[in-house]
Backbone as JSON, one array per atom type, in Angstrom:
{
  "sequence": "XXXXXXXXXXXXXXXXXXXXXXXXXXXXXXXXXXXXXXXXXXXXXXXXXXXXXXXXXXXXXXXXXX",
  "N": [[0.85, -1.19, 0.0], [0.26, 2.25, -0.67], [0.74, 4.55, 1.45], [1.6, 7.43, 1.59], [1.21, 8.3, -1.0], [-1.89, 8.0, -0.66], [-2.06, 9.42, 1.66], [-1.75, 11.68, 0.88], [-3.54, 12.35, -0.9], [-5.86, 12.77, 0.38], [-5.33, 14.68, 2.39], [-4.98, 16.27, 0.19], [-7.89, 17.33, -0.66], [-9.39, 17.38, 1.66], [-8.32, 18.72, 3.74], [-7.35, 17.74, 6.36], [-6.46, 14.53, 7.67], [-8.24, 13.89, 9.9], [-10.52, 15.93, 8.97], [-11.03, 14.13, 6.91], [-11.8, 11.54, 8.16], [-14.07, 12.28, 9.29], [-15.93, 13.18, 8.06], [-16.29, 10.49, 6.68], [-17.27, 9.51, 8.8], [-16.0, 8.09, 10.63], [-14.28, 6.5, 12.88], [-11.14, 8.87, 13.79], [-9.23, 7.47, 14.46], [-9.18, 4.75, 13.11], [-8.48, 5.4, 10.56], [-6.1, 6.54, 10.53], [-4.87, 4.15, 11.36], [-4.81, 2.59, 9.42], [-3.28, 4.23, 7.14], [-1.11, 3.95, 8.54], [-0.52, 1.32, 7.87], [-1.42, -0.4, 9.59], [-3.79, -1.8, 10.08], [-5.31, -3.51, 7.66], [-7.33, -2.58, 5.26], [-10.86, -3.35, 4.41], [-12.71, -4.64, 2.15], [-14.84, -2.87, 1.48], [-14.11, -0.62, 3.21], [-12.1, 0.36, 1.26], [-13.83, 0.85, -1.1], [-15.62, 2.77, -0.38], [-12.95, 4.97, 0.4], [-12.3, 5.61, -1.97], [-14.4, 6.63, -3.42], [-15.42, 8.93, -1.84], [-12.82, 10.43, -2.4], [-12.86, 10.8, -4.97], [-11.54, 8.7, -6.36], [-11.25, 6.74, -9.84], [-9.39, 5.4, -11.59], [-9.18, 2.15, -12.39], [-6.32, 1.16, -11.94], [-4.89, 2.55, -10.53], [-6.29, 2.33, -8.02], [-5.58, -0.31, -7.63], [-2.8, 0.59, -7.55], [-2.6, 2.42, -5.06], [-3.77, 0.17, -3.0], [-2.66, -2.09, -3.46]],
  "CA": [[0.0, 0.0, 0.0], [1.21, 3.67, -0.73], [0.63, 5.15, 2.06], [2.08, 8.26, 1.63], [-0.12, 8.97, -1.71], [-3.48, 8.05, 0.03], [-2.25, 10.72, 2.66], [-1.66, 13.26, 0.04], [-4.93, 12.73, -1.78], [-6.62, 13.09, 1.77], [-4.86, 16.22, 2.28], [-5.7, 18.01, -0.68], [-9.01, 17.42, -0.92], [-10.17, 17.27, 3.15], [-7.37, 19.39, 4.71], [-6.81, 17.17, 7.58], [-7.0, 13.12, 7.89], [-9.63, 14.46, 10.84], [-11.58, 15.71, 8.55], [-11.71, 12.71, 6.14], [-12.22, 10.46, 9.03], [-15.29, 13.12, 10.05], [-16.75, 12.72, 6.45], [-16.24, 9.22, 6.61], [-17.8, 8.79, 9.86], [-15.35, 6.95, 10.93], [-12.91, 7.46, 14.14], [-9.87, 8.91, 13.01], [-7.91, 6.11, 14.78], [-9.01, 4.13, 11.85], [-7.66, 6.01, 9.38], [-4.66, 6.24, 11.06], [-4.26, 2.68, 11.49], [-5.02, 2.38, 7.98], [-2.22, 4.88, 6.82], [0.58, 3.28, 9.41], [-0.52, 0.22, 7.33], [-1.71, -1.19, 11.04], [-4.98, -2.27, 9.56], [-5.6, -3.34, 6.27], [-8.84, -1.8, 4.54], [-11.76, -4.18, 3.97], [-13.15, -3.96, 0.64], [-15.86, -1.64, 1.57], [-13.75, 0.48, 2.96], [-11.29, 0.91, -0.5], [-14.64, 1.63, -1.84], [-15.59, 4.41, 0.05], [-12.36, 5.55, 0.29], [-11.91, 5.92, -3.58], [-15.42, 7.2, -3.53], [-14.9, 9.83, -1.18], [-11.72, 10.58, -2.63], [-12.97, 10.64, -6.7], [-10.61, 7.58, -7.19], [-11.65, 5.89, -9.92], [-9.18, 4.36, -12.03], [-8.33, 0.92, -11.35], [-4.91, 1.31, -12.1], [-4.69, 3.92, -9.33], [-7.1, 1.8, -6.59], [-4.56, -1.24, -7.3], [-1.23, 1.22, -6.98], [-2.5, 3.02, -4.03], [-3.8, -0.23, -1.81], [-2.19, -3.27, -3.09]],
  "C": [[0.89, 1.24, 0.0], [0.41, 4.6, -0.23], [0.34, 6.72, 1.66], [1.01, 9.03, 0.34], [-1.17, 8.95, -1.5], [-3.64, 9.52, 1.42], [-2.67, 11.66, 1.98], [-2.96, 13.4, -0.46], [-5.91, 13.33, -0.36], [-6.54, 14.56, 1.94], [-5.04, 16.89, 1.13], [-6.56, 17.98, -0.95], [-10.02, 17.49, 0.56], [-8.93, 18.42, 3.95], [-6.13, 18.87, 5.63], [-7.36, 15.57, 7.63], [-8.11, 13.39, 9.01], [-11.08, 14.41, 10.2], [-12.35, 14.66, 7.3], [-12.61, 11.92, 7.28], [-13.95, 10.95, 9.63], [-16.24, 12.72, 8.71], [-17.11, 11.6, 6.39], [-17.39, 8.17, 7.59], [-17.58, 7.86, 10.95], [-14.09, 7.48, 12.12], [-11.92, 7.36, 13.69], [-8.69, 8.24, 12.95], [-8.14, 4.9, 13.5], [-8.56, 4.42, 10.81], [-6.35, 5.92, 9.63], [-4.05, 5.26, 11.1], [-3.37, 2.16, 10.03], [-3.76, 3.08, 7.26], [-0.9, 4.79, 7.05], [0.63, 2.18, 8.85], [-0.7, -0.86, 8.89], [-2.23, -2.33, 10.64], [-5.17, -1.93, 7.88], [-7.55, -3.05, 5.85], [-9.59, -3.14, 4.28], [-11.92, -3.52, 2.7], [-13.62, -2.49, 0.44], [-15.41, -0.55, 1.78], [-12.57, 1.13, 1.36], [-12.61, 1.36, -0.87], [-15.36, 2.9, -1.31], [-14.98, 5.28, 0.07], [-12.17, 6.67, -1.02], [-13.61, 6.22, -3.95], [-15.31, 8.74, -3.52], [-13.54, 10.95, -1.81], [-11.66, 10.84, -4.35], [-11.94, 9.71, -6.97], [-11.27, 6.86, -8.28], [-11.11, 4.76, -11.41], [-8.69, 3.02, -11.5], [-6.63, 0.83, -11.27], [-4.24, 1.83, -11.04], [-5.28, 3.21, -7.92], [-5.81, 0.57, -6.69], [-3.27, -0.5, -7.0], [-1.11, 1.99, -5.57], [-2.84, 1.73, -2.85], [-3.72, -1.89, -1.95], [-0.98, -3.43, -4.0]]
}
Protein backbone atom coordinates (compact mmCIF):
# COMPACT_ATOMS: atom_id res chain seq x y z
CA UNK A 1 0.00 0.00 0.00
CA UNK A 2 1.21 3.67 -0.73
CA UNK A 3 0.63 5.15 2.06
CA UNK A 4 2.08 8.26 1.63
CA UNK A 5 -0.12 8.97 -1.71
CA UNK A 6 -3.48 8.05 0.03
CA UNK A 7 -2.25 10.72 2.66
CA UNK A 8 -1.66 13.26 0.04
CA UNK A 9 -4.93 12.73 -1.78
CA UNK A 10 -6.62 13.09 1.77
CA UNK A 11 -4.86 16.22 2.28
CA UNK A 12 -5.70 18.01 -0.68
CA UNK A 13 -9.01 17.42 -0.92
CA UNK A 14 -10.17 17.27 3.15
CA UNK A 15 -7.37 19.39 4.71
CA UNK A 16 -6.81 17.17 7.58
CA UNK A 17 -7.00 13.12 7.89
CA UNK A 18 -9.63 14.46 10.84
CA UNK A 19 -11.58 15.71 8.55
CA UNK A 20 -11.71 12.71 6.14
CA UNK A 21 -12.22 10.46 9.03
CA UNK A 22 -15.29 13.12 10.05
CA UNK A 23 -16.75 12.72 6.45
CA UNK A 24 -16.24 9.22 6.61
CA UNK A 25 -17.80 8.79 9.86
CA UNK A 26 -15.35 6.95 10.93
CA UNK A 27 -12.91 7.46 14.14
CA UNK A 28 -9.87 8.91 13.01
CA UNK A 29 -7.91 6.11 14.78
CA UNK A 30 -9.01 4.13 11.85
CA UNK A 31 -7.66 6.01 9.38
CA UNK A 32 -4.66 6.24 11.06
CA UNK A 33 -4.26 2.68 11.49
CA UNK A 34 -5.02 2.38 7.98
CA UNK A 35 -2.22 4.88 6.82
CA UNK A 36 0.58 3.28 9.41
CA UNK A 37 -0.52 0.22 7.33
CA UNK A 38 -1.71 -1.19 11.04
CA UNK A 39 -4.98 -2.27 9.56
CA UNK A 40 -5.60 -3.34 6.27
CA UNK A 41 -8.84 -1.80 4.54
CA UNK A 42 -11.76 -4.18 3.97
CA UNK A 43 -13.15 -3.96 0.64
CA UNK A 44 -15.86 -1.64 1.57
CA UNK A 45 -13.75 0.48 2.96
CA UNK A 46 -11.29 0.91 -0.50
CA UNK A 47 -14.64 1.63 -1.84
CA UNK A 48 -15.59 4.41 0.05
CA UNK A 49 -12.36 5.55 0.29
CA UNK A 50 -11.91 5.92 -3.58
CA UNK A 51 -15.42 7.20 -3.53
CA UNK A 52 -14.90 9.83 -1.18
CA UNK A 53 -11.72 10.58 -2.63
CA UNK A 54 -12.97 10.64 -6.70
CA UNK A 55 -10.61 7.58 -7.19
CA UNK A 56 -11.65 5.89 -9.92
CA UNK A 57 -9.18 4.36 -12.03
CA UNK A 58 -8.33 0.92 -11.35
CA UNK A 59 -4.91 1.31 -12.10
CA UNK A 60 -4.69 3.92 -9.33
CA UNK A 61 -7.10 1.80 -6.59
CA UNK A 62 -4.56 -1.24 -7.30
CA UNK A 63 -1.23 1.22 -6.98
CA UNK A 64 -2.50 3.02 -4.03
CA UNK A 65 -3.80 -0.23 -1.81
CA UNK A 66 -2.19 -3.27 -3.09
Amino acid sequence: MKANTLKGRIVSRYGTVRNFAADLNWPESKISRILRQRQDPHLNDIKLICSRLQIDDPNEVVDIFF
